[in-house]
Structure formats: structure tokens, C-alpha cells
BAKE-362953 format. One line per 8 residues: number of its first residue (from 1); for each residue x, y, z of N, C-alpha, C, O. Coordinates in pm, 1 decimal, padded with zeros to 6 digits, always signed. Example, Ala and Ser with C-alpha at 12.3 -4.5 7.8 and 13.67 -1.06 7.14 Angstrom:
// BAKE-362953
1> +01319.0:-00569.0:+00780.0:+01230.0:-00450.0:+00780.0:+01320.0:-00330.0:+00780.0:+01423.6:-00331.9:+00846.5 | +01285.0:-00225.0:+00708.0:+01367.0:-00106.0:+00714.0:+01290.0:+00003.0:+00787.0:+01340.9:+00113.8:+00803.9 $
END
This chain:
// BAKE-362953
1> -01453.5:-01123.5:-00761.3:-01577.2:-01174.1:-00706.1:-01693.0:-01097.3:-00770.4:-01691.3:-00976.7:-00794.8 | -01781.2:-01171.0:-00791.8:-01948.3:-01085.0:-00853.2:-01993.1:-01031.6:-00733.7:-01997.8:-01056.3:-00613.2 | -02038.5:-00910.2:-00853.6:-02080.1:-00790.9:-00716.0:-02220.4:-00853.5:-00604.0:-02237.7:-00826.5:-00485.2 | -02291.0:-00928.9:-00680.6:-02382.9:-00997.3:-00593.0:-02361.9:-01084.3:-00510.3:-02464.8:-01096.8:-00444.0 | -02275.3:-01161.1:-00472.4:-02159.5:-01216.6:-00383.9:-02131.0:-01147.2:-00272.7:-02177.0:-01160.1:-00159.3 | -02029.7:-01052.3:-00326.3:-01963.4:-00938.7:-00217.7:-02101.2:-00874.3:-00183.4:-02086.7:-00831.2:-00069.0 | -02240.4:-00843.6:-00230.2:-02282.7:-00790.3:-00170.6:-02380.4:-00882.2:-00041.7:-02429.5:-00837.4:+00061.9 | -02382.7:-00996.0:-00086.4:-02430.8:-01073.9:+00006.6:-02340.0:-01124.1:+00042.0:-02341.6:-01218.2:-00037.3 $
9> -02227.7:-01145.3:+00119.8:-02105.9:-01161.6:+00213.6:-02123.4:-01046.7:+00311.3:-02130.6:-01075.4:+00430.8 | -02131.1:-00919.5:+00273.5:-02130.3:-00765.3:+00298.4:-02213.3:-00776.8:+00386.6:-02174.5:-00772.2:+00503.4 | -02363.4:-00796.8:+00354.4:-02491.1:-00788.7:+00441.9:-02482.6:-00925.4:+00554.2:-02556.3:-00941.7:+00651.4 | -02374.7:-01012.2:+00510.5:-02392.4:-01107.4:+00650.2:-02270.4:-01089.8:+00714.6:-02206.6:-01185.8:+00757.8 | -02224.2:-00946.6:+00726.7:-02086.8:-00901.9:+00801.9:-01966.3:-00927.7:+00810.1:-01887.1:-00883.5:+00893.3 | -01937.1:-01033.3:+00685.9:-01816.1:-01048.6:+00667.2:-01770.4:-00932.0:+00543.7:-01838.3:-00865.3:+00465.6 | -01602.3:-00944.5:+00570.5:-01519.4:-00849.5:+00553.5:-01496.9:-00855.6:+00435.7:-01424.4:-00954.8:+00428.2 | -01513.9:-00802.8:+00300.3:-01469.9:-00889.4:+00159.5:-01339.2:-00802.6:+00117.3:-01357.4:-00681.2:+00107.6 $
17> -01210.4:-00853.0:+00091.6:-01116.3:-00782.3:+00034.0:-01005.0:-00881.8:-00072.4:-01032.9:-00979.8:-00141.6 | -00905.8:-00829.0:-00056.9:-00813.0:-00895.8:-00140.3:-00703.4:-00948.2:-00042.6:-00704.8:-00935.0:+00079.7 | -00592.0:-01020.2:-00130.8:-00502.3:-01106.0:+00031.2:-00424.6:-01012.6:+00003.9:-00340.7:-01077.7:-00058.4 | -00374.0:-00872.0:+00002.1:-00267.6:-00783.5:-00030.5:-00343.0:-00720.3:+00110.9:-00290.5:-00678.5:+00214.1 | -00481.0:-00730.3:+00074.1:-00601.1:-00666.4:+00210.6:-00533.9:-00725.1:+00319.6:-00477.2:-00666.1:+00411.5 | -00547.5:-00873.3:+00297.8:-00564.4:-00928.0:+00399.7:-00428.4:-00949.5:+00501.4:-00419.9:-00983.3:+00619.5 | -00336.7:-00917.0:+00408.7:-00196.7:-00978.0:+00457.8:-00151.5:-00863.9:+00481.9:-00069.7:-00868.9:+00573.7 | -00165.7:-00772.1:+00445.3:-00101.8:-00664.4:+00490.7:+00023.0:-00605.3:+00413.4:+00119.5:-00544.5:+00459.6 $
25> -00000.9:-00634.0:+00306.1:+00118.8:-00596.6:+00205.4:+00147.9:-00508.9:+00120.3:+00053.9:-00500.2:+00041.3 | +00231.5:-00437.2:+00094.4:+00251.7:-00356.6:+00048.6:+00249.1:-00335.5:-00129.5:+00283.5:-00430.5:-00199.8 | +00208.1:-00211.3:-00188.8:+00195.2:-00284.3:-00310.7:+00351.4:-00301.8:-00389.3:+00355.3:-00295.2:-00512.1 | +00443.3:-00318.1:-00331.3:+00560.2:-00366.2:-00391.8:+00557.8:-00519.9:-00341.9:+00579.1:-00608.7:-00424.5 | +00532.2:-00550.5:-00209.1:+00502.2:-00694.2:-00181.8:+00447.5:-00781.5:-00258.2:+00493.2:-00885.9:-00304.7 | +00306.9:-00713.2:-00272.7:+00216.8:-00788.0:-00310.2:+00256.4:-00814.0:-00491.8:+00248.7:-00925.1:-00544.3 | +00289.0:-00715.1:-00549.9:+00327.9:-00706.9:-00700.1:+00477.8:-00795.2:-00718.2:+00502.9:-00852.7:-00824.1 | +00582.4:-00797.6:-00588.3:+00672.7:-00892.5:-00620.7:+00598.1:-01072.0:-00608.3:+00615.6:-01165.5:-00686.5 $
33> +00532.4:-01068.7:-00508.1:+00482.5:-01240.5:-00497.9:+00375.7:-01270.7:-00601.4:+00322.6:-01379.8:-00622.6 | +00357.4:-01174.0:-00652.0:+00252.5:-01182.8:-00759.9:+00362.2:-01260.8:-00879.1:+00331.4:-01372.7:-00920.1 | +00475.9:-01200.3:-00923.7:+00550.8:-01210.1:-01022.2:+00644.2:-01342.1:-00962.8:+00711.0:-01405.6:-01044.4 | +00645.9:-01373.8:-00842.8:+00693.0:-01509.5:-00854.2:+00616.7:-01634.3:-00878.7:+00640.8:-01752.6:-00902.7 | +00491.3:-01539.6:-00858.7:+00320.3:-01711.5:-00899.4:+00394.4:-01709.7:-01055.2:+00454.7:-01806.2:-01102.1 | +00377.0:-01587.3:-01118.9:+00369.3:-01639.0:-01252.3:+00490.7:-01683.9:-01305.1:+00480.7:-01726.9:-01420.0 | +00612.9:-01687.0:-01250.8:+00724.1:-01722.0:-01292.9:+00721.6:-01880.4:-01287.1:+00733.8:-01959.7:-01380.4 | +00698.4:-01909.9:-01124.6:+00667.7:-02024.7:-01080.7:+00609.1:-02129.8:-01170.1:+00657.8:-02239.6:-01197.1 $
41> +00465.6:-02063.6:-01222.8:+00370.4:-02166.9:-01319.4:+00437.0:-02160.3:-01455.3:+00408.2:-02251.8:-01532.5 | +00523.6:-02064.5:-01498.7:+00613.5:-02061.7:-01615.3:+00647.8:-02205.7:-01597.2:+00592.0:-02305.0:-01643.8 | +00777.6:-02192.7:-01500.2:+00854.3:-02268.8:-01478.7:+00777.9:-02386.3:-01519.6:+00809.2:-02459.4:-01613.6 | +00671.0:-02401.2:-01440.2:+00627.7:-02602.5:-01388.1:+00561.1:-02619.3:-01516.2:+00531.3:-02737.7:-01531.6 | +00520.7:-02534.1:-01630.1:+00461.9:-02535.7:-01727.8:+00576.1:-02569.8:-01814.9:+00572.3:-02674.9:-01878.9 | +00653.9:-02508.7:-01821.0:+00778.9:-02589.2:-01911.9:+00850.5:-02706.1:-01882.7:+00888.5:-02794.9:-01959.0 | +00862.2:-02695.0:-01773.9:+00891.3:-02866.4:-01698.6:+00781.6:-02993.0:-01730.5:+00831.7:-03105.2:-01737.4 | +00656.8:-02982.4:-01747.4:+00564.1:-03061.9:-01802.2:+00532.7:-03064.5:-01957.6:+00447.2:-03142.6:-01999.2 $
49> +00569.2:-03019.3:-02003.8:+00647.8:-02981.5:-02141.4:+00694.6:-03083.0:-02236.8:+00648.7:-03164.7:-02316.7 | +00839.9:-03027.7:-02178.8:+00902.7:-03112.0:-02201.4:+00957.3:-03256.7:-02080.1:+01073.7:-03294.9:-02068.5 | +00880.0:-03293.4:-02031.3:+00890.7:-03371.7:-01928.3:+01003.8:-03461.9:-01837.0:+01042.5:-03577.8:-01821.6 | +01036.9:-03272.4:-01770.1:+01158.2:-03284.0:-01693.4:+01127.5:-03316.7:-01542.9:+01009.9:-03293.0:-01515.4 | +01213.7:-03372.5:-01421.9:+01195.7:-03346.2:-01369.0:+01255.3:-03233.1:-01256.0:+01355.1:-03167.9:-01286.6 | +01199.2:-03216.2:-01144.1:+01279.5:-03100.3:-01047.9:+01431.7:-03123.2:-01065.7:+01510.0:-03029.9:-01083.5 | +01466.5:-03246.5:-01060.1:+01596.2:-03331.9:-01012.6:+01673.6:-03306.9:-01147.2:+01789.0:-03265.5:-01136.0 | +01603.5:-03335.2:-01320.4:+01698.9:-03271.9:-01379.5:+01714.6:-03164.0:-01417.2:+01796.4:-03133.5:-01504.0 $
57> +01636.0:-03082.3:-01356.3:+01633.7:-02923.3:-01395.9:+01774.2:-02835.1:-01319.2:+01863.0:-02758.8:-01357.2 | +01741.8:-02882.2:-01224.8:+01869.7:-02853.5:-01088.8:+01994.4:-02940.5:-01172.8:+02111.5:-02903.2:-01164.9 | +01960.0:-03041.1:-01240.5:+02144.1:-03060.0:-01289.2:+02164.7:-03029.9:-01403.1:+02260.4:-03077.7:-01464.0 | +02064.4:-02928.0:-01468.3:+02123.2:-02880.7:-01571.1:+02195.8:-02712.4:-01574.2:+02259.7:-02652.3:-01660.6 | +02135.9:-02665.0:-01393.8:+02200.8:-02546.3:-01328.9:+02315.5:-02622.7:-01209.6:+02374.0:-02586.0:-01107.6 | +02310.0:-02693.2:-01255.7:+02407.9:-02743.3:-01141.5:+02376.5:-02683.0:-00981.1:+02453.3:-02615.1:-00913.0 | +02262.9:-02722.5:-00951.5:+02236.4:-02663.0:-00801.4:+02172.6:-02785.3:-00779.4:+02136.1:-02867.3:-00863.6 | +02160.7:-02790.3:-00631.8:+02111.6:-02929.5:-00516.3:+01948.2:-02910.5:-00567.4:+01860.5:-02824.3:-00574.1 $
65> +01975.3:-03068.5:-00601.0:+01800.1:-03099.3:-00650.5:+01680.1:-03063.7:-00517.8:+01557.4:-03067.6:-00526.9 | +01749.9:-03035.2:-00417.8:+01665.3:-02983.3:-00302.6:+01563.1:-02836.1:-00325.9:+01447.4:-02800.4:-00303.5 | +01683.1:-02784.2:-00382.0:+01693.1:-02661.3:-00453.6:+01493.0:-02616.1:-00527.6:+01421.0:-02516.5:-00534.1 | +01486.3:-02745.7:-00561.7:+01376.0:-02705.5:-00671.0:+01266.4:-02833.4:-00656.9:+01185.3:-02864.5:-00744.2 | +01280.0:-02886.8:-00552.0:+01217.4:-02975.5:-00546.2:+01047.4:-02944.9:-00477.8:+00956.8:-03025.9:-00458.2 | +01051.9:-02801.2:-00454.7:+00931.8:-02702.6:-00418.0:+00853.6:-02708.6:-00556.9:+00732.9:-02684.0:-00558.3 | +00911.5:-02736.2:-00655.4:+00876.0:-02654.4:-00775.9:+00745.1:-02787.5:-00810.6:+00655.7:-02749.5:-00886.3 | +00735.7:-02918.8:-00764.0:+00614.0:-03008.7:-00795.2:+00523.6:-02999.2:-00672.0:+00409.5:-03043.5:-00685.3 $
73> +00551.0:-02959.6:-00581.7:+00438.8:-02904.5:-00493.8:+00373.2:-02825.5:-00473.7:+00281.8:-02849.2:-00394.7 | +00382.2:-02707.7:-00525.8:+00314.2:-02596.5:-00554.9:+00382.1:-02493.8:-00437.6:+00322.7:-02389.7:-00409.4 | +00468.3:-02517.7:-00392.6:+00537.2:-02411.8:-00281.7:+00599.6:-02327.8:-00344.9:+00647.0:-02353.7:-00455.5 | +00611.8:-02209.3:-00286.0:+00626.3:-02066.8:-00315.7:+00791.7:-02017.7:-00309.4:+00838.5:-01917.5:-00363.6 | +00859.6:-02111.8:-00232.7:+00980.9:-02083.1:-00163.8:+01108.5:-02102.3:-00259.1:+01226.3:-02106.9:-00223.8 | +01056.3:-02112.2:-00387.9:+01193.7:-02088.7:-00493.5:+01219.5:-01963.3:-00513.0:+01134.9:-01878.9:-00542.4 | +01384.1:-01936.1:-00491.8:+01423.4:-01785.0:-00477.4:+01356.1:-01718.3:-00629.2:+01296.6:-01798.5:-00701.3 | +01365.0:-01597.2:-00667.0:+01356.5:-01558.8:-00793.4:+01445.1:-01563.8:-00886.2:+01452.4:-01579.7:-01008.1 $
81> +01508.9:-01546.5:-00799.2:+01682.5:-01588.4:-00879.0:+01690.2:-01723.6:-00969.9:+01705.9:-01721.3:-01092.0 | +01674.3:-01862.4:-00877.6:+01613.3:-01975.9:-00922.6:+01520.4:-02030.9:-01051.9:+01524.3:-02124.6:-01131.7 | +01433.1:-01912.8:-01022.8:+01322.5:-01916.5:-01104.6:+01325.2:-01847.6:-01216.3:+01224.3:-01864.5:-01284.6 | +01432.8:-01749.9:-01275.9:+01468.0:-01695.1:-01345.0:+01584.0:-01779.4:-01470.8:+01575.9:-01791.8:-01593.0 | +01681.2:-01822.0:-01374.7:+01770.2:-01886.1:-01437.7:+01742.4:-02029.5:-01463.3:+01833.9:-02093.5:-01515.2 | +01628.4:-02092.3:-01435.0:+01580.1:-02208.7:-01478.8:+01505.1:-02170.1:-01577.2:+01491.6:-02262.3:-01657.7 | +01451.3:-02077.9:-01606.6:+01356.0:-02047.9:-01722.5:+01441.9:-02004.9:-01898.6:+01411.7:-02011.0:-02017.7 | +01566.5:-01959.9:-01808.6:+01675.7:-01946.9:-01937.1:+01706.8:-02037.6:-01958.6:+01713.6:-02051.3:-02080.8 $
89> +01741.1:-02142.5:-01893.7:+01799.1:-02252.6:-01870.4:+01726.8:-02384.1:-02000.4:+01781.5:-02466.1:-02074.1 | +01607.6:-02352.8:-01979.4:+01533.2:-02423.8:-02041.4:+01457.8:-02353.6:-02202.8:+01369.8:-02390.5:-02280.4 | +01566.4:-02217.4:-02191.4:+01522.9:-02178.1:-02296.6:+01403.6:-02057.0:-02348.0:+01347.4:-02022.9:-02452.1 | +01405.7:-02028.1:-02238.9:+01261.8:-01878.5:-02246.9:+01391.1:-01780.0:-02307.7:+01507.7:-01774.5:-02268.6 | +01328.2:-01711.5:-02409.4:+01416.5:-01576.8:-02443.7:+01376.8:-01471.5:-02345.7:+01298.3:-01476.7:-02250.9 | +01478.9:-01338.0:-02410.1:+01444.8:-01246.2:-02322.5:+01335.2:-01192.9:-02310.6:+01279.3:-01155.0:-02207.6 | +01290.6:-01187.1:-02450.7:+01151.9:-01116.7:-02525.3:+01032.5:-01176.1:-02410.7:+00960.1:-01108.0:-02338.2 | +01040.6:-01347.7:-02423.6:+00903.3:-01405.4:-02395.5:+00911.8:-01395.8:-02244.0:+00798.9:-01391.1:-02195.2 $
97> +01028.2:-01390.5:-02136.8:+01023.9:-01349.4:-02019.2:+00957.2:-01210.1:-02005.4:+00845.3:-01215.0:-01954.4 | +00993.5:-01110.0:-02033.5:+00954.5:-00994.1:-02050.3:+00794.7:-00996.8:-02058.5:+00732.3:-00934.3:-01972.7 | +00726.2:-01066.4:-02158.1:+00606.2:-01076.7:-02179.1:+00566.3:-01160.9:-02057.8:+00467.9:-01135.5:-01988.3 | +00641.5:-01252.6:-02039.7:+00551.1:-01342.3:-01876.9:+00534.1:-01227.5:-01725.3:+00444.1:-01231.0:-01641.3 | +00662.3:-01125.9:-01731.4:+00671.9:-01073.0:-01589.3:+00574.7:-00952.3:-01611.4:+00519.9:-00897.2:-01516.0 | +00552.4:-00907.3:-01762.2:+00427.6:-00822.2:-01795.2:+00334.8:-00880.5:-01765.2:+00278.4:-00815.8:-01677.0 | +00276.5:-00978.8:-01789.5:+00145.2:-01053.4:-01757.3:+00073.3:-00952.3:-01651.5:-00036.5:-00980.8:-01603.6 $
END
């Protein structure tokens, strides 16, 4: 946020922080859900790509297309596990993972 923002938020008594602030999270929390956003947009970024959908991504891991069907809604609730092995799946090396979970 620009500091002239926060400082006029500030002077009309609201609270300005971050959602790690706000939620109460720890910085291992907050640094793991951080690393599943960006895995996540990996993911839906390679899926639009090459223009797969949830349904054949899940049958090319052989898991229930239920499984990943979070992954066109923008929901958060794909394990990491999921989100890991769909990204091999589709071909991310180790190298360029490495560079995404650095991000």
C-alpha cells in the first residue's frame, strides 16, 4: 500500500496491516499458504497453456477429477501434494519448480 493511503486510513482509525496481521498466522503459516498461491497459479497457468482441463489433469494422475476440480475456481483447497505432482505431471522440471517455490 502507498504510504499516503496507509497514512490516510491511519488518521481515519482504521487498522492497516497485512492478512498474516490479520489472520493471525504464523510466519511458517503464512509462508506455507503463500507457496500454495504460487503453486496453485503455476498449476492453472499451465493448464491454460496447454488447454487442459481439471478432469484431464486428474486422469493423467489417475486421481478423482473431484480431486482438482478447485483448481478452475480459484479455491485454495488443493493439497500440496496435488499441486506438486500435477506440475511434474505436466512437465515442470526440478530446476523450474525450485525457481517457482523461490519466487
Amino acid at each position: 500500500m502507498n504510504p499516503d493511503k496507509h497514512e490516510k486510513l491511519s488518521k481515519q482509525g482504521w487498522k492497516v496491516g497485512t492478512v498474516a496481521e490479520f489472520l493471525q498466522l504464523t510466519p511458517a503459516e503464512a509462508t506455507y499458504l503463500e507457496l500454495k498461491l504460487v503453486l496453485h497459479q503455476q498449476l492453472k497457468q499451465r493448464c491454460q497453456q496447454r488447454h487442459l482441463t481439471p478432469h484431464q489433469v486428474a486422469k493423467l494422475l489417475n486421481e478423482s477429477p473431484s480431486d482438482l476440480t478447485n483448481l478452475e475456481s480459484d479455491e485454495r483447497s488443493i493439497s500440496l501434494d496435488l499441486l506438486v505432482r500435477s506440475l511434474l505431471v505436466l512437465g515442470i522440471s526440478k530446476q523450474e519448480l525450485a525457481r517457482v517455490i523461490a519466487q
